[in-house]
N, C-alpha and C positions, 0 to 999 in steps of 0.2 A: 670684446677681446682686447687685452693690452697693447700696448706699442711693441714691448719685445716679443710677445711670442708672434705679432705682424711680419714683424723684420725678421724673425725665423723662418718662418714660414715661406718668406719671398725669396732666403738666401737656402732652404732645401728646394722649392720651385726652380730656381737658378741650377741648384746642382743637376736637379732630375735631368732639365735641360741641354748641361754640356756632356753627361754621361750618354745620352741619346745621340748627340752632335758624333763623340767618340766612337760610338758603336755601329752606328751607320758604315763604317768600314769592315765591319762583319758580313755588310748583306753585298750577294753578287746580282745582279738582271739577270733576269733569266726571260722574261718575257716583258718587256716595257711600253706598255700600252699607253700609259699615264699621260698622251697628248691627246688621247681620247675624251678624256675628263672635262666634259662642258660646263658652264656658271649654271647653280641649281640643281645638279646632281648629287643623289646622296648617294655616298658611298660606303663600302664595308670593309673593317682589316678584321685581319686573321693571323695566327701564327697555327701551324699546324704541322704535326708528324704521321707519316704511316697514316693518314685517312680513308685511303683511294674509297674504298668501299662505302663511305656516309657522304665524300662530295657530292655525285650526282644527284641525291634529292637536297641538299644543303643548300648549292647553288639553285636550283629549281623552285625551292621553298624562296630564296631573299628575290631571287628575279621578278616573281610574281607578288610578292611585296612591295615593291617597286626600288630595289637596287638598281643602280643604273651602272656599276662599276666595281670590282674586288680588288682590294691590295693586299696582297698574303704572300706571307717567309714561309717558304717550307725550311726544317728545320731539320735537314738529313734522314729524308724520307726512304723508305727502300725496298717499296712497295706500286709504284707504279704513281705516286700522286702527284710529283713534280713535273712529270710528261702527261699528265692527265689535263693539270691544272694551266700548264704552257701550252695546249691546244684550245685552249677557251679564251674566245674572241672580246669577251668582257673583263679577263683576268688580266693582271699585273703582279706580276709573279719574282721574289728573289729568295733565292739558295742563300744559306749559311749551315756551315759545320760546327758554326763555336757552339760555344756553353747556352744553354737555356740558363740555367742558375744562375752564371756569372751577368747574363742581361737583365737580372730580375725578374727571369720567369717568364723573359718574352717582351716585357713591359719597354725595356730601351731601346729596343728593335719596334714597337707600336708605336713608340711619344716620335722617333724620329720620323718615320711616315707621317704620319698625322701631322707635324707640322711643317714636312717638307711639301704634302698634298693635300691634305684634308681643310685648310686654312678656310676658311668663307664659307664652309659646306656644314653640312647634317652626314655625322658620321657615325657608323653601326661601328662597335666594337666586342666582337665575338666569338668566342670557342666554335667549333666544327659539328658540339655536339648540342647548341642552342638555338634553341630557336622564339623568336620575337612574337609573344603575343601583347596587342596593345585593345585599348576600348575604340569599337567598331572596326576593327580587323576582316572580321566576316564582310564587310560592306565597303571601307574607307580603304583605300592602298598607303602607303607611310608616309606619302607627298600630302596627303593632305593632314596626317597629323601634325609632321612639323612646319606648315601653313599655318596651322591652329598657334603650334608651339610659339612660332614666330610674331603672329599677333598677338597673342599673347605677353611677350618680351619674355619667355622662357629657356636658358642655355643650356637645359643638361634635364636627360628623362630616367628615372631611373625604374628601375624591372628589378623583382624577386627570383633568383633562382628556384623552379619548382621541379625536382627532383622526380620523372616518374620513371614507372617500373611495370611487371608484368606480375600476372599472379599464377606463382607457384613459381618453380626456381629459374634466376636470371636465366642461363643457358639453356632451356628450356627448348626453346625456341631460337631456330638461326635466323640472323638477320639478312637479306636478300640486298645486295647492290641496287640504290635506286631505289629501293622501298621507305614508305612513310614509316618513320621508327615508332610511332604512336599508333600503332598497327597491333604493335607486340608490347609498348610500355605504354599502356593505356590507363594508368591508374596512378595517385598519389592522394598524399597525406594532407586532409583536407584542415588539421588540425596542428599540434605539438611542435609549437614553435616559439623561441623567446628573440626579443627584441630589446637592444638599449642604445643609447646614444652616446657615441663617442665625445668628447668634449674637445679633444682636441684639433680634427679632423670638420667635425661636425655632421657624419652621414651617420644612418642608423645601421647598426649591427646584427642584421637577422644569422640566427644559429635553428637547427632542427632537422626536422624531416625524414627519412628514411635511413640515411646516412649516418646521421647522429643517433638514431636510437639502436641501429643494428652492427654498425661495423667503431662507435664512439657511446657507448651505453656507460662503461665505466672511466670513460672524462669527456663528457660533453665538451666543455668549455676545449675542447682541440676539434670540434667538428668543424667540417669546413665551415666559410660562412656563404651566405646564400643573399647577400645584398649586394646590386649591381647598379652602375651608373652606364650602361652600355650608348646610349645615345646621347649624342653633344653635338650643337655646332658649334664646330671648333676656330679657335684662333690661336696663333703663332705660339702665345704667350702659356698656355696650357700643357698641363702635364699631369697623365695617370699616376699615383705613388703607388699603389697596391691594386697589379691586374688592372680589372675595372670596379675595385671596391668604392674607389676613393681618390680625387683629384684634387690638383691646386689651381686656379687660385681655391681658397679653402668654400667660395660661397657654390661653388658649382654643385657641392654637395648636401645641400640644403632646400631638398627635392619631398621635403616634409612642411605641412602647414601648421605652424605654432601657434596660432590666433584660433583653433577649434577650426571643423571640415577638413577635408580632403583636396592635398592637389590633385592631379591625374599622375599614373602610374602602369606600370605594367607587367607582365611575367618575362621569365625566359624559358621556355619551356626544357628540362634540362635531359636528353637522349644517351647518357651515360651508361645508365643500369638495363645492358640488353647484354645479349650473348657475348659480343667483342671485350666487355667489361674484364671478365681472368685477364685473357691473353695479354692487354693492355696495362694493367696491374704488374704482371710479370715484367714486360720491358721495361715500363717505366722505374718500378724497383732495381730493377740491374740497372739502367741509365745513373738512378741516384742524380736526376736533376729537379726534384720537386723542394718544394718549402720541408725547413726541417729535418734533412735527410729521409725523404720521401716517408716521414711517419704515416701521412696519410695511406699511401698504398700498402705500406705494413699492414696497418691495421683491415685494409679490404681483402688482400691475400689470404690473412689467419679467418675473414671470417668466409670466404668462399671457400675455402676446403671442407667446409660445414653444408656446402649449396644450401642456401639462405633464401626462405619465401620470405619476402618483403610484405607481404599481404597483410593487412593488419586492422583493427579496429576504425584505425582513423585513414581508411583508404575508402578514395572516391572516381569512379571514374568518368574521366576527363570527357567533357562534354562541350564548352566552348568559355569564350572572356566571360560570358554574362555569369557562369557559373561562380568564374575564383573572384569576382567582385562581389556577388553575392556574399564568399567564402571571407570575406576580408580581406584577400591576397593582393589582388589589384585596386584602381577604384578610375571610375570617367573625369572625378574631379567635374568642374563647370564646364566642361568640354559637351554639348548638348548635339 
């Protein structure tokens, strides 16, 4: 990589940096536990709106994981989640009213946590509606994989978005407070996916899956993307550019082995496409704080009014890590 696009790259790292500094005067305490946070604790952020209903197995799901702490903005909730989330004795909790859009989607409201707390730790960074699968999950809790990571000399893990759904139509089935969502979206696309590498950035670009082929058939190339860097241990100097697509310094994204093999990898299991999915679509479109002028949820809206089986030739259901490793999706890497 050149010297100038180096010195670009360290002078937008810089900007990410003081726009986060900036926006931290966005978020209010609401519940500030963060003297709880012992050396060796991984921890988890969140930006989250109107959840109530998917927190209790979400928090359930990372605790048994081995989360030891949550840092999460609600983001003018008004649904019971901010009172929910400020009675939970693990949680560190702040309110803000501003713009999602104008923080980047959430991202300068994440970079300033993360390196006002996260600094020295192994930190999860997550949607409300993902959930972390990694190789030996079934068996290993997350302390020992970034154990692994860490002798390893490994700073950044990155996970597939894997999209699942139920079969026959989303709404189908209502989703129960508290219940495993993989109850009702027990199925995905075990196939139909492209991949390419950014040059600039340097992570890989996964596009596909369900989403893309039923609610982006005629422009793929706008489907979401489905490549995530959700775990790092982090330090001061780091900064998300895109969500959890993609970070600076630029090497952190380079969670791919170029010499032939596999590093290790993992999924995020993705609980989007359940009943809540409409109603969620609707807010969000009238909020109008998504990427694009919320095209994305355009295009879910026009196709839900059609109630849409996701069901499809290349749907498989989810069975555990050893399956989507099998599948190509993840891999253990030398991880034995």
């Amino acid at each position: 990589m050149g010297l100038l696009r180096s010195y670009r790259l360290r002078l937008q790292r810089k900007r990410w940096r003081i726009r986060a500094f900036r926006k931290r005067r966005e978020l209010s305490p609401r519940a500030d536990r963060t003297d709880r946070i012992r050396p060796g604790d991984i921890l988890l952020f969140a930006t989250v709106r109107n959840e109530k209903v998917r927190l209790p197995y979400f928090l359930s799901y990372y605790r048994n994981l081995g989360i030891r702490h949550f840092l999460i903005v609600d983001n003018g909730s008004t649904d019971g989640t901010a009172e929910y989330l400020a009675a939970q004795e693990d949680v560190s909790l702040w309110g803000t009213g501003a713009s999602y859009r104008r923080a980047r989607f959430g991202t300068d409201w994440m970079n300033w946590l993360l390196s006002r707390h996260g600094s020295g730790h192994w930190c999860l960074t997550v949607d409300a509606d993902e959930f972390l699968i990694y190789p030996f999950c079934d068996t290993r809790p997350l302390p020992a994989l970034t154990d692994w990571l860490d002798a390893s000399s490994i700073r950044s893990f990155p996970a597939m978005l894997v999209d699942m759904y139920p079969k026959g139509p989303i709404d189908a089935v209502p989703y129960r407070e508290g219940q495993d969502p993989f109850e009702i979206a027990a199925w995905f696309d075990s196939g139909n996916y492209t991949i390419r590498r950014n040059p600039r950035l340097g992570e890989l670009w996964i596009q596909g899956g369900p989403r893309a082929r039923a609610f982006f058939a005629d422009d793929p190339a706008r489907a979401p993307a489905l490549n995530k860097i959700p775990l790092v241990r982090w330090q001061r100097g780091y900064a998300y550019v895109s969500s959890t697509h993609s970070l600076l310094p630029r090497g952190l994204n380079l969670v791919y082995d170029e010499w032939g093999g596999e590093k290790a990898s993992g999924c995020l299991l993705h609980a989007k496409l359940i009943d809540t999915f409409g109603p969620k679509a609707e807010e969000e479109l009238e909020r109008r704080q998504h990427y694009a002028a919320s095209h994305e949820y355009r295009a879910y809206l026009a196709a839900m009014r059609q109630t849409p089986d996701l069901w499809c030739k290349w749907s498989e259901r989810y069975i555990n890590w050893r399956q989507l490793e099998i599948l190509g999706l993840m891999s253990k890497g030398n991880w034995a």
